[in-house]
N, CA, C and O atoms as a Tinker XYZ file with bonds, in Angstrom:
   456  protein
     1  N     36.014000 -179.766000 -185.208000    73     2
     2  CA    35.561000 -180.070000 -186.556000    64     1     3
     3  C     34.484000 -181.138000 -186.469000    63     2     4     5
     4  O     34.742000 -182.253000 -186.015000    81     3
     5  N     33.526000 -180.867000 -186.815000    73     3     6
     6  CA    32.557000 -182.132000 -187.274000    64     5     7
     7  C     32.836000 -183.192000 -187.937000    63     6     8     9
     8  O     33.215000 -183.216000 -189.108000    81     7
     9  N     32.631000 -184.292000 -187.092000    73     7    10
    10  CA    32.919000 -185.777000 -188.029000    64     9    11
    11  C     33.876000 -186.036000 -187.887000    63    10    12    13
    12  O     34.136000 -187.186000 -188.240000    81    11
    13  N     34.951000 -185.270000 -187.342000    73    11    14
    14  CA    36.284000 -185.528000 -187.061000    64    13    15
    15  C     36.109000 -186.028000 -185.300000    63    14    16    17
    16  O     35.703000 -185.314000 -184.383000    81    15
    17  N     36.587000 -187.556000 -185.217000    73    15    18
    18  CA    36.882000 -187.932000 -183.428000    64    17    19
    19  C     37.931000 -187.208000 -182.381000    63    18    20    21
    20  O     39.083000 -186.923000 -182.708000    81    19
    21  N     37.488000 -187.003000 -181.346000    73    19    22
    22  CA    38.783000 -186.219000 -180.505000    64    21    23
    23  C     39.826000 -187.218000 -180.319000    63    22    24    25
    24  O     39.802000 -188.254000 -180.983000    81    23
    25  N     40.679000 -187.001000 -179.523000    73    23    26
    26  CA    41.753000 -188.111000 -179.389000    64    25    27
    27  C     41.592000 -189.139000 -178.414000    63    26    28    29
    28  O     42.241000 -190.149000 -178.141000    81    27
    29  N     40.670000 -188.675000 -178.011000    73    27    30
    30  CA    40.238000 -189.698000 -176.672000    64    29    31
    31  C     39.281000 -190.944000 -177.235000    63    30    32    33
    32  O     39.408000 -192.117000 -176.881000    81    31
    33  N     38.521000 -190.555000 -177.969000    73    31    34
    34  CA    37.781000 -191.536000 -178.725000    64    33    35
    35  C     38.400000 -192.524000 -180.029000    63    34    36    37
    36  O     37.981000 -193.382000 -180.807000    81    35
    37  N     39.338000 -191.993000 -179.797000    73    35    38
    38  CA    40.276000 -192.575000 -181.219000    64    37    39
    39  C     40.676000 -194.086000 -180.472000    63    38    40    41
    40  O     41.209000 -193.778000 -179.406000    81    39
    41  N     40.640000 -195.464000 -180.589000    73    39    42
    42  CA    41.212000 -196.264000 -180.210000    64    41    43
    43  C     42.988000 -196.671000 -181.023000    63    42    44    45
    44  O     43.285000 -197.462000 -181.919000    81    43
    45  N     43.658000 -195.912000 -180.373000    73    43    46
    46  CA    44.729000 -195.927000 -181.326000    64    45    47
    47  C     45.376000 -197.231000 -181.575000    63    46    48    49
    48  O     45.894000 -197.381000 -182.681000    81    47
    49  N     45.431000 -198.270000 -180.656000    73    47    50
    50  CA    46.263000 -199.096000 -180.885000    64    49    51
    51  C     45.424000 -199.808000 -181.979000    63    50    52    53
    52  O     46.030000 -200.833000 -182.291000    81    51
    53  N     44.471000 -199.703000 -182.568000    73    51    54
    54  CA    43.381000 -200.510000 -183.463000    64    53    55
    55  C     43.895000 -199.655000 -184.614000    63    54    56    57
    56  O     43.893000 -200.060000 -185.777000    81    55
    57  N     44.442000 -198.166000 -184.151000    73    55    58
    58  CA    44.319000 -197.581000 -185.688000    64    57    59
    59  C     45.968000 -197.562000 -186.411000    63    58    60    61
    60  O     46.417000 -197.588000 -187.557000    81    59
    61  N     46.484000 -197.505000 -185.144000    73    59    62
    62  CA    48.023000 -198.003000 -185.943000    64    61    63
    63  C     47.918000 -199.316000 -186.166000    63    62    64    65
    64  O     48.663000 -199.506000 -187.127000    81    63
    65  N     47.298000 -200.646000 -185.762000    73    63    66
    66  CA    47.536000 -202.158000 -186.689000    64    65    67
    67  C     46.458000 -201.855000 -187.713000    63    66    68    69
    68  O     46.043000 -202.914000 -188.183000    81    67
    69  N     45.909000 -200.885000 -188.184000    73    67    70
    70  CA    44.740000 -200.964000 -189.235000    64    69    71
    71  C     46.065000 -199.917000 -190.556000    63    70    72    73
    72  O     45.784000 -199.641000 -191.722000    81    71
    73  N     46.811000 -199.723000 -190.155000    73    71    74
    74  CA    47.513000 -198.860000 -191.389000    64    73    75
    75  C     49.228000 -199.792000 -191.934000    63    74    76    77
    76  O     49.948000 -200.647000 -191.419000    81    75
    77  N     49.233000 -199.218000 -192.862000    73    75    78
    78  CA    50.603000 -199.989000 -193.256000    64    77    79
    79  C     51.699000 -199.269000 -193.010000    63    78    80    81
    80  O     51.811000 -198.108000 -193.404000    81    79
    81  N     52.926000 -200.108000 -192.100000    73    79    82
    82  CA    53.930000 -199.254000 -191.704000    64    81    83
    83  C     54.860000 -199.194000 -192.444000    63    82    84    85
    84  O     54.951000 -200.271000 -193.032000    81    83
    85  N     55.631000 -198.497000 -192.751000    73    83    86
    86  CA    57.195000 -198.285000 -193.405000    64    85    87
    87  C     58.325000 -197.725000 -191.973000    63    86    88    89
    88  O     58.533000 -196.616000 -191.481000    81    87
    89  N     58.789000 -198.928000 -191.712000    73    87    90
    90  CA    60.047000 -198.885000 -190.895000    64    89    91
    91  C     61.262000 -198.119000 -191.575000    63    90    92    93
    92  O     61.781000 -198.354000 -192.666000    81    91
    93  N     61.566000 -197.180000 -190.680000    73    91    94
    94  CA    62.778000 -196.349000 -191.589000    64    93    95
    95  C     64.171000 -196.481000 -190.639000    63    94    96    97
    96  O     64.277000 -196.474000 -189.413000    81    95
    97  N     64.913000 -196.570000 -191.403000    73    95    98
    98  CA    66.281000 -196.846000 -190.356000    64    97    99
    99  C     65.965000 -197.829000 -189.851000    63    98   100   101
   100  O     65.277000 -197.393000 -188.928000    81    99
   101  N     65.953000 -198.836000 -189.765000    73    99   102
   102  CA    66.140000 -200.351000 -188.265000    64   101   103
   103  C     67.862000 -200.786000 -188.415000    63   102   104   105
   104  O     68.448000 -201.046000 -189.466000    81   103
   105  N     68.160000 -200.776000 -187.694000    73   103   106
   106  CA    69.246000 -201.825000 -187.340000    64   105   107
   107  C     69.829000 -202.203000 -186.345000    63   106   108   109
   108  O     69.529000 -201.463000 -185.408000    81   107
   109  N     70.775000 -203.273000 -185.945000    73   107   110
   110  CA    70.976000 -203.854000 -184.312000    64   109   111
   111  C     72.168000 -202.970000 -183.822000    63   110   112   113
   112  O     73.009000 -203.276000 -182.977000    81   111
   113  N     72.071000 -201.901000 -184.477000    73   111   114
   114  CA    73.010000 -200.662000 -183.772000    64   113   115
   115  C     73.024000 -200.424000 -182.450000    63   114   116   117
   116  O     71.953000 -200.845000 -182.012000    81   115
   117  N     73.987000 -199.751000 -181.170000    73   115   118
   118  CA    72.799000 -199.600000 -180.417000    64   117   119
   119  C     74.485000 -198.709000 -179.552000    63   118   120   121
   120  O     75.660000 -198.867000 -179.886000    81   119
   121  N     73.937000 -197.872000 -178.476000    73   119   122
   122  CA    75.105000 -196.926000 -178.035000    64   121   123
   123  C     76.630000 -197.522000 -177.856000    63   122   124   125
   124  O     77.729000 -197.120000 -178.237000    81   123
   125  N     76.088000 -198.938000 -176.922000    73   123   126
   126  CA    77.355000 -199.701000 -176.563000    64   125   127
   127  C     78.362000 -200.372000 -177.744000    63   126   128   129
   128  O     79.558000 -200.608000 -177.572000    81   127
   129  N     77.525000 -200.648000 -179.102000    73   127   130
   130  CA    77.813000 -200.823000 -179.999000    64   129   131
   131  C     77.572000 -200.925000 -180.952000    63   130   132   133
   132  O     77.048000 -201.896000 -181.499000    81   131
   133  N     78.017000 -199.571000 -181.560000    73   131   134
   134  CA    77.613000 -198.402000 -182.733000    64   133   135
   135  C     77.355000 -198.860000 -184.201000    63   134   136   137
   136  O     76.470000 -198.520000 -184.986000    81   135
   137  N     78.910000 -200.168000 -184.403000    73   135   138
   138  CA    79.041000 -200.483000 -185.605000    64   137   139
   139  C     79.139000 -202.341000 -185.576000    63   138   140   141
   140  O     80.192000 -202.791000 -186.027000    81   139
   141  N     78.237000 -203.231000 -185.139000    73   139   142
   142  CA    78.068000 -204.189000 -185.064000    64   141   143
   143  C     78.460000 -205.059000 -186.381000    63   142   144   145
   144  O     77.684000 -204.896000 -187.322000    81   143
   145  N     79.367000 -205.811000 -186.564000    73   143   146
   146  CA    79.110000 -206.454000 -187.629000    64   145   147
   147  C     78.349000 -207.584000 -188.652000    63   146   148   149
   148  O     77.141000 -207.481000 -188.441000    81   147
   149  N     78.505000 -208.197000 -189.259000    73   147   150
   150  CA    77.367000 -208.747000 -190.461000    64   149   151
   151  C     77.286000 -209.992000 -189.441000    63   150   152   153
   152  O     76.098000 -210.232000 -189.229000    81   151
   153  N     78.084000 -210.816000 -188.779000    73   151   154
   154  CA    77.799000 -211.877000 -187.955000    64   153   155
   155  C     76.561000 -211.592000 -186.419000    63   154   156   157
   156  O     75.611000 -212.234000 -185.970000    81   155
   157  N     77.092000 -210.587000 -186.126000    73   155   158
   158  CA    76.064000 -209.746000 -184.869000    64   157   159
   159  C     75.095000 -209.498000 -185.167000    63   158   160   161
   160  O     74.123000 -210.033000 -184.632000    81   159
   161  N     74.974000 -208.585000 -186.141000    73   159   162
   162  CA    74.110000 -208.170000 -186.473000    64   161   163
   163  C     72.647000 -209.258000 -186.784000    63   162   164   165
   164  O     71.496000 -209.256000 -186.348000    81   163
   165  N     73.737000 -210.508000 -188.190000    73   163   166
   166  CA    72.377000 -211.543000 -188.805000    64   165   167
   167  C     71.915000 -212.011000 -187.132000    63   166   168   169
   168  O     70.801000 -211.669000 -186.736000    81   167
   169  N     72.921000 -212.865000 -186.136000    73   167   170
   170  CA    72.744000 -213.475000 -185.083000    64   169   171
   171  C     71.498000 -212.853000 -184.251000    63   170   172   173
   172  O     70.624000 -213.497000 -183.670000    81   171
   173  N     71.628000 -211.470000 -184.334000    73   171   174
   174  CA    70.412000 -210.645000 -183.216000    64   173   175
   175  C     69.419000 -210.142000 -183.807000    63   174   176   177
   176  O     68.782000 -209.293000 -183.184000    81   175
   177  N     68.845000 -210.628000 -185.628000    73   175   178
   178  CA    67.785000 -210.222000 -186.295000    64   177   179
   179  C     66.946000 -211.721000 -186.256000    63   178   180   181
   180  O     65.737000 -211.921000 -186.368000    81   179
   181  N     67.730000 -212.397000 -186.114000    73   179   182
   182  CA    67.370000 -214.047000 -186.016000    64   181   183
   183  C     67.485000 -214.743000 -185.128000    63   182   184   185
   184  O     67.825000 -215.916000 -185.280000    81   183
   185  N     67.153000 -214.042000 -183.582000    73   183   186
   186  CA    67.197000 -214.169000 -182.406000    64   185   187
   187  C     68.329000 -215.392000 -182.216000    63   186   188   189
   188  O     68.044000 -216.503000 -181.769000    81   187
   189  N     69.326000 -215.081000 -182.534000    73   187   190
   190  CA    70.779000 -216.438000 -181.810000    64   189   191
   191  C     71.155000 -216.026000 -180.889000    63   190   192   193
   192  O     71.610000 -216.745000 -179.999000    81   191
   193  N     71.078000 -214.605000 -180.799000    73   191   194
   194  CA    71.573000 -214.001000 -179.543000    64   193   195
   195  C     70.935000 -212.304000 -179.003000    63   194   196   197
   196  O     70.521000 -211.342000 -179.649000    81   195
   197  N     71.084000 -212.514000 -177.786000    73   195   198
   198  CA    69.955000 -211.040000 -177.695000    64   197   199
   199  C     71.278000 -210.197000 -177.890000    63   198   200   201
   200  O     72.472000 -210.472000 -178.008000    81   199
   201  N     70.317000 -208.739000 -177.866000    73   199   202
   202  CA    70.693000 -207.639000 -178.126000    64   201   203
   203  C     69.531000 -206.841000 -178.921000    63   202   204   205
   204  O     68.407000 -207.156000 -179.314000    81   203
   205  N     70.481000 -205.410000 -178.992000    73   203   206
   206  CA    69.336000 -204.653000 -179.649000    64   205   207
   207  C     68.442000 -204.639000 -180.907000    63   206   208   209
   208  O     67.501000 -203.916000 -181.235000    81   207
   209  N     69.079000 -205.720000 -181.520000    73   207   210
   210  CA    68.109000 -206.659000 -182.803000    64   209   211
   211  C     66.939000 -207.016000 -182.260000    63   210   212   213
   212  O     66.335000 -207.660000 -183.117000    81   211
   213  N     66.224000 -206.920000 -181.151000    73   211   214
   214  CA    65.019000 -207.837000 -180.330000    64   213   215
   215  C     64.174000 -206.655000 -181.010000    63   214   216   217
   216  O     63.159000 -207.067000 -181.572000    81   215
   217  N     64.409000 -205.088000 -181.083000    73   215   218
   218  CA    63.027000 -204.496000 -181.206000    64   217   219
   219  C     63.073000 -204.512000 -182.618000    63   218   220   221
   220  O     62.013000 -204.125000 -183.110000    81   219
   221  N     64.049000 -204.867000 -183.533000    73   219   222
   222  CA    64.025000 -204.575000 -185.153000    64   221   223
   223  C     63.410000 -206.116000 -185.261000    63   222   224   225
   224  O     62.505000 -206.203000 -186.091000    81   223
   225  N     63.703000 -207.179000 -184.659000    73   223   226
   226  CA    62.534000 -208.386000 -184.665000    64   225   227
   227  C     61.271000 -208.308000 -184.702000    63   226   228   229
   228  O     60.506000 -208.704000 -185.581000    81   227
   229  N     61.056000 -207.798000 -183.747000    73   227   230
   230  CA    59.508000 -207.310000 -183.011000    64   229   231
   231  C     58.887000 -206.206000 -184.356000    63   230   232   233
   232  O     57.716000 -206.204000 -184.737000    81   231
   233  N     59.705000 -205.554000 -184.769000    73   231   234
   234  CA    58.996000 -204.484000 -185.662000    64   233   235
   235  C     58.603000 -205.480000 -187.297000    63   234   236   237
   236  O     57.645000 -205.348000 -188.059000    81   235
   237  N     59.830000 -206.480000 -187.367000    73   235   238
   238  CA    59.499000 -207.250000 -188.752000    64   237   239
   239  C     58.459000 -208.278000 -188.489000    63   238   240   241
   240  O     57.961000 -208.941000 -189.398000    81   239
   241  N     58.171000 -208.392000 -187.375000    73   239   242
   242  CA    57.175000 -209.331000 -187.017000    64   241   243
   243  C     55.500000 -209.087000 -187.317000    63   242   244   245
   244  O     54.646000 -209.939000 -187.561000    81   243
   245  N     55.381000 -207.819000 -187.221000    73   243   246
   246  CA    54.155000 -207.262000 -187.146000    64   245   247
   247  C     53.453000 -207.362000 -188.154000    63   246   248   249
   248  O     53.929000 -206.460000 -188.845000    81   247
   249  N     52.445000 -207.932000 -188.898000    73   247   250
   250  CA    51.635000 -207.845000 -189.991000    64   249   251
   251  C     51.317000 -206.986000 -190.653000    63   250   252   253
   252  O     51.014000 -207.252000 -191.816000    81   251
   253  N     51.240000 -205.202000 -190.045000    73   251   254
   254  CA    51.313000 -204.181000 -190.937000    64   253   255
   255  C     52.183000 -204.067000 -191.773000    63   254   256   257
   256  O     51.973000 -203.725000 -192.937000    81   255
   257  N     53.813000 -204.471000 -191.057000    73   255   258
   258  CA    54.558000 -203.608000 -191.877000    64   257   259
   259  C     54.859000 -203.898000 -193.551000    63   258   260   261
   260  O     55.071000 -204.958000 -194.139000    81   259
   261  N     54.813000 -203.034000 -193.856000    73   259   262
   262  CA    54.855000 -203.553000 -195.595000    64   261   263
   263  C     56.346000 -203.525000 -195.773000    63   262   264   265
   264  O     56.932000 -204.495000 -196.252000    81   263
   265  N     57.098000 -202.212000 -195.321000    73   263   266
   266  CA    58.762000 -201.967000 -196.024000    64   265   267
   267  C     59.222000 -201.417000 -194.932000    63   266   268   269
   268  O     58.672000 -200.763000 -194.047000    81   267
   269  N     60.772000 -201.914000 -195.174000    73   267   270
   270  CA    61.723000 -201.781000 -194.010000    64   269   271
   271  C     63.121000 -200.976000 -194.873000    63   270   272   273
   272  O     63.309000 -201.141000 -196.078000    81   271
   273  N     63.996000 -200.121000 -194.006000    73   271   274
   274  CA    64.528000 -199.581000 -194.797000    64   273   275
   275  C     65.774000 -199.959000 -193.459000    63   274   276   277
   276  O     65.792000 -199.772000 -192.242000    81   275
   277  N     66.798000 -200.620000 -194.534000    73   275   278
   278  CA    67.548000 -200.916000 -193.207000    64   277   279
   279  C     68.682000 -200.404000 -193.182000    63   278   280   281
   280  O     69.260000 -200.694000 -194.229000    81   279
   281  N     69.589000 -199.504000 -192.220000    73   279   282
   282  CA    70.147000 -198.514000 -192.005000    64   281   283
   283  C     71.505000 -199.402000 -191.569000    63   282   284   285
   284  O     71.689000 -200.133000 -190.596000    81   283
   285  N     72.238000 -199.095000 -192.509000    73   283   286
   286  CA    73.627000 -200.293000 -192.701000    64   285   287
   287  C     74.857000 -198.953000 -191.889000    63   286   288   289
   288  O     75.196000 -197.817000 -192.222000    81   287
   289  N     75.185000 -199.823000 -190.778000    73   287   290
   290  CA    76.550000 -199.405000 -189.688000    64   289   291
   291  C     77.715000 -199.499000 -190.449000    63   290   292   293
   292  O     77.975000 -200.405000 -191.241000    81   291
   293  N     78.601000 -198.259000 -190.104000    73   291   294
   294  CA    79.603000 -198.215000 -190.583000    64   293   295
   295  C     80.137000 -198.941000 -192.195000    63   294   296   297
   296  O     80.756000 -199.944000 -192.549000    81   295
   297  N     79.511000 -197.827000 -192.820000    73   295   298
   298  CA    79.859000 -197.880000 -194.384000    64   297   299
   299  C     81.164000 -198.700000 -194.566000    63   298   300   301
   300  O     82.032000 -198.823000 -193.701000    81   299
   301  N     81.188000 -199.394000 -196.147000    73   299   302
   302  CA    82.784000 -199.656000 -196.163000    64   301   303
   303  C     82.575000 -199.892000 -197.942000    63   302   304   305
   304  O     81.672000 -200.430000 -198.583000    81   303
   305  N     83.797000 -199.248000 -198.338000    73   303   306
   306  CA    84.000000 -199.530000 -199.598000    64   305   307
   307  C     83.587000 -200.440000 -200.434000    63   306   308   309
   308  O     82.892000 -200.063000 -201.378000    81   307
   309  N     83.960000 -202.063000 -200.270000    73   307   310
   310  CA    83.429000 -202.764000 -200.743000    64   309   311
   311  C     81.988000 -203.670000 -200.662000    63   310   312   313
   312  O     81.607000 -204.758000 -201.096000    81   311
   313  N     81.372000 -202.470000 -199.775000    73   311   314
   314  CA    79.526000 -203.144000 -199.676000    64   313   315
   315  C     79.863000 -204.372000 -198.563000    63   314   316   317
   316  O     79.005000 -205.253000 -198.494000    81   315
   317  N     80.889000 -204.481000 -197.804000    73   315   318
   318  CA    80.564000 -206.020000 -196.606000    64   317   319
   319  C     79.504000 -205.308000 -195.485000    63   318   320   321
   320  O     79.359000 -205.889000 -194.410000    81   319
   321  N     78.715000 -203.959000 -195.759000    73   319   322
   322  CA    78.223000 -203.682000 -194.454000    64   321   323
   323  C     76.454000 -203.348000 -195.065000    63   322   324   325
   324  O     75.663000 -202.517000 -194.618000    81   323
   325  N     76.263000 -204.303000 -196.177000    73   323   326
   326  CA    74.949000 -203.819000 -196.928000    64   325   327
   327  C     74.547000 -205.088000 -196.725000    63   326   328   329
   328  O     75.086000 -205.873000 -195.945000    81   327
   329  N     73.204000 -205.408000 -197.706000    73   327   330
   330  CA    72.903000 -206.334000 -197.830000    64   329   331
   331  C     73.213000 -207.353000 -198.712000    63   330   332   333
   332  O     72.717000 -208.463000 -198.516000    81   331
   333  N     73.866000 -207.184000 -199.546000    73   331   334
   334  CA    74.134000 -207.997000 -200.596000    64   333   335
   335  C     75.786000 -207.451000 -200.464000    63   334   336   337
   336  O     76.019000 -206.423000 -199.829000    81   335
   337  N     77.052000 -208.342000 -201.212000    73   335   338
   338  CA    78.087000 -207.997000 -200.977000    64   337   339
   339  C     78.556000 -207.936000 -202.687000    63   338   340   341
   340  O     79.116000 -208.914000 -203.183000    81   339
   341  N     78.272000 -206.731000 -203.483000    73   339   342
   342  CA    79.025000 -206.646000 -204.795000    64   341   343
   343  C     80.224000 -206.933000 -205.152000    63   342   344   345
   344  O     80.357000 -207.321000 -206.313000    81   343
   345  N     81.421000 -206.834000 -204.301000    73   343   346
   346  CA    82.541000 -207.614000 -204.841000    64   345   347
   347  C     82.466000 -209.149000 -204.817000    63   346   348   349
   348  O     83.228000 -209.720000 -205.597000    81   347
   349  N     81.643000 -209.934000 -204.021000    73   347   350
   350  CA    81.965000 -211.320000 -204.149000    64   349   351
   351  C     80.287000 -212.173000 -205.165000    63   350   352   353
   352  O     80.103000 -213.339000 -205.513000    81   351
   353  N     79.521000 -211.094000 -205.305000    73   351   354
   354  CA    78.259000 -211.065000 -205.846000    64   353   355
   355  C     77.578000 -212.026000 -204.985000    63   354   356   357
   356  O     76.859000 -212.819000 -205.593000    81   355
   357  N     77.641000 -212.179000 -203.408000    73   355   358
   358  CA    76.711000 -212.959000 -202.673000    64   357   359
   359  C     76.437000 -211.982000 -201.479000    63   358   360   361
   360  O     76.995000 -210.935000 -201.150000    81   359
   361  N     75.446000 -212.642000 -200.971000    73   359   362
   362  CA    74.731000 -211.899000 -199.927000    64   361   363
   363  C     75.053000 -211.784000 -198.615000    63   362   364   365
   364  O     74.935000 -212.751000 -197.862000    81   363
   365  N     75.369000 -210.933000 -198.314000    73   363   366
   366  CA    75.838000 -211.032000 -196.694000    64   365   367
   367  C     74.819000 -211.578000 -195.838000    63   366   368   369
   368  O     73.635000 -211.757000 -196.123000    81   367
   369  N     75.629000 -211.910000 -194.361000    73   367   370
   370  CA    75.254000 -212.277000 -193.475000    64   369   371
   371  C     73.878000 -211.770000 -192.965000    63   370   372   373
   372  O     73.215000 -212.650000 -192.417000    81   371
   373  N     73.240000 -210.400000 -193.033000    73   371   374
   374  CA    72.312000 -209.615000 -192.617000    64   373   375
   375  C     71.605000 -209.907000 -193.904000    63   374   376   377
   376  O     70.396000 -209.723000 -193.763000    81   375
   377  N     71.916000 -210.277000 -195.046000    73   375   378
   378  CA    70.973000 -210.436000 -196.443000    64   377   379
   379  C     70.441000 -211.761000 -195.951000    63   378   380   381
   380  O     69.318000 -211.731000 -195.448000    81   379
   381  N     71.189000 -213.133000 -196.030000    73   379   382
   382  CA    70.310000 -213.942000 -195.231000    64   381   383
   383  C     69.589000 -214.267000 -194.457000    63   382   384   385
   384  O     68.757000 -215.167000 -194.579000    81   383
   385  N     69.837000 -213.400000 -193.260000    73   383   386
   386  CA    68.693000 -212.797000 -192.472000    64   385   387
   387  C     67.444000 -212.531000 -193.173000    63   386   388   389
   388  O     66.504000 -213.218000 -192.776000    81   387
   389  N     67.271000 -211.968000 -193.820000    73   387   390
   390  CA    66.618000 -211.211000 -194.713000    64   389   391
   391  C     65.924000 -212.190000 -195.586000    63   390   392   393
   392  O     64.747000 -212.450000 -195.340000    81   391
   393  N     66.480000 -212.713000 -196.499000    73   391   394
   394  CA    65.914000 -214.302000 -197.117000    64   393   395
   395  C     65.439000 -215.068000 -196.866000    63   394   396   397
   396  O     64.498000 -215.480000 -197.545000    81   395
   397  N     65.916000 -215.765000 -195.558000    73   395   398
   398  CA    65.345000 -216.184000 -194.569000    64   397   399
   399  C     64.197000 -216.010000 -193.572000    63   398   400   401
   400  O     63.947000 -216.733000 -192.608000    81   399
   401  N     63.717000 -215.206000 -193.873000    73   399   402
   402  CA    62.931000 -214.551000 -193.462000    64   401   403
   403  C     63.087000 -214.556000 -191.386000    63   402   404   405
   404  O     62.324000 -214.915000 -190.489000    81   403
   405  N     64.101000 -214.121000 -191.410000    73   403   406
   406  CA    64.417000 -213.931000 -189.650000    64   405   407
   407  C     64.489000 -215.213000 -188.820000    63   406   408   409
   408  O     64.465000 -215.235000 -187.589000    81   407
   409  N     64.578000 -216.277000 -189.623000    73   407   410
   410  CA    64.435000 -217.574000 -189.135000    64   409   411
   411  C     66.080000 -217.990000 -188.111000    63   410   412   413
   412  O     67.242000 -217.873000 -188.499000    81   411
   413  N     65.541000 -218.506000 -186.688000    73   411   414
   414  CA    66.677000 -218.574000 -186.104000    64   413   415
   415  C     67.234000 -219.440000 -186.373000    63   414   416   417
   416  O     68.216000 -219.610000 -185.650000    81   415
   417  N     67.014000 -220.572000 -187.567000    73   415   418
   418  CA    67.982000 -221.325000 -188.282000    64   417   419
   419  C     69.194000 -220.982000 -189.250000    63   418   420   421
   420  O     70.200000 -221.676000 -189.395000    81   419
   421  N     68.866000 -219.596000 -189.982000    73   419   422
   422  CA    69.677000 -218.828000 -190.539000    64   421   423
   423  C     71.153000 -218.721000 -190.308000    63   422   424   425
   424  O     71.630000 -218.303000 -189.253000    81   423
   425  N     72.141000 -219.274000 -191.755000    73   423   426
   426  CA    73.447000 -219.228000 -191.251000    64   425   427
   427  C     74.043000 -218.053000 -190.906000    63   426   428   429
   428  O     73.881000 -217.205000 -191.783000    81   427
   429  N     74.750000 -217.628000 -189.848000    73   427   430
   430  CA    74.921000 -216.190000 -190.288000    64   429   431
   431  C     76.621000 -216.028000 -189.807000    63   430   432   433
   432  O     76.999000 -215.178000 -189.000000    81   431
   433  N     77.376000 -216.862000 -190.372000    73   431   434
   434  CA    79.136000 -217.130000 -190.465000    64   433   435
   435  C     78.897000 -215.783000 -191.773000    63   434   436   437
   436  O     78.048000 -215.300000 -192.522000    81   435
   437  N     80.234000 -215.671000 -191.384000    73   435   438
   438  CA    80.502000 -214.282000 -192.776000    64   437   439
   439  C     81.411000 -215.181000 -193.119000    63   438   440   441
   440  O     82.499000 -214.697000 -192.807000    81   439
   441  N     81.648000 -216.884000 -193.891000    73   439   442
   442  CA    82.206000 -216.995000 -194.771000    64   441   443
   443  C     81.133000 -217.594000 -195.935000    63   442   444   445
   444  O     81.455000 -217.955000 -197.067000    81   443
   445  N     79.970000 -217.602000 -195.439000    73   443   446
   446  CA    78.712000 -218.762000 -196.063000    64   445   447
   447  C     78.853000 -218.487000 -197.451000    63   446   448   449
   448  O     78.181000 -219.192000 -198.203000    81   447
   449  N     79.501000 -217.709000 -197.898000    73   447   450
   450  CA    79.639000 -217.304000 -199.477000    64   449   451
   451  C     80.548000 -217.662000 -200.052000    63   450   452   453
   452  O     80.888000 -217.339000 -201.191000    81   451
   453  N     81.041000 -218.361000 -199.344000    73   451   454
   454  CA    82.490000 -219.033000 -199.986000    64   453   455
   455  C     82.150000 -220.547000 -200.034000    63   454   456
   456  O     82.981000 -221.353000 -200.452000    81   455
């Protein structure tokens, strides 16, 4: 096609930081452990401790990304595995994360709502 670049001429890594990303699914899920909870989880988005939270860091870090869609482990009735916790109307451990904007000062005890 005319006017259209081949792929070789394309400098891609210039053209994926030139677009806005939407992260779909992130979370510090990972084979060894499937269903991490709200303490693990905030701890390895807010580097306290490694684990597979390092590449969902790395991805919130990036200046493209505009929206993140974050893919909450092992459902549970009363919302303790979301971001916000509707029965106690405060925010979980992974919501502060979140507020915080990934800061490794971030409390991330699952009683901070009490």
């Amino acid at each position: 096609m005319e006017g259209v670049p081949s792929a070789e001429e394309v400098d891609w890594p210039k053209w994926v930081q030139d677009r806005p990303l939407w992260i779909q699914a992130t979370s510090c899920a990972d084979a060894e452990d499937p269903t991490p909870g709200q303490e693990a989880q905030c701890e390895m988005i807010t580097g306290q401790t490694a684990g597979y939270g390092i590449a969902t860091r790395a991805f919130l870090s990036m200046p493209n990304v505009f929206r993140v869609s974050w893919y909450t482990t092992g459902g549970s009735s009363d919302g303790t595995n979301f971001l916000y916790n509707y029965s106690t109307n405060q925010t979980t451990p992974v919501g502060n994360a979140f507020l915080n904007h990934f800061e490794e000062s971030t409390d991330c005890s699952e009683d901070i709502s009490q």
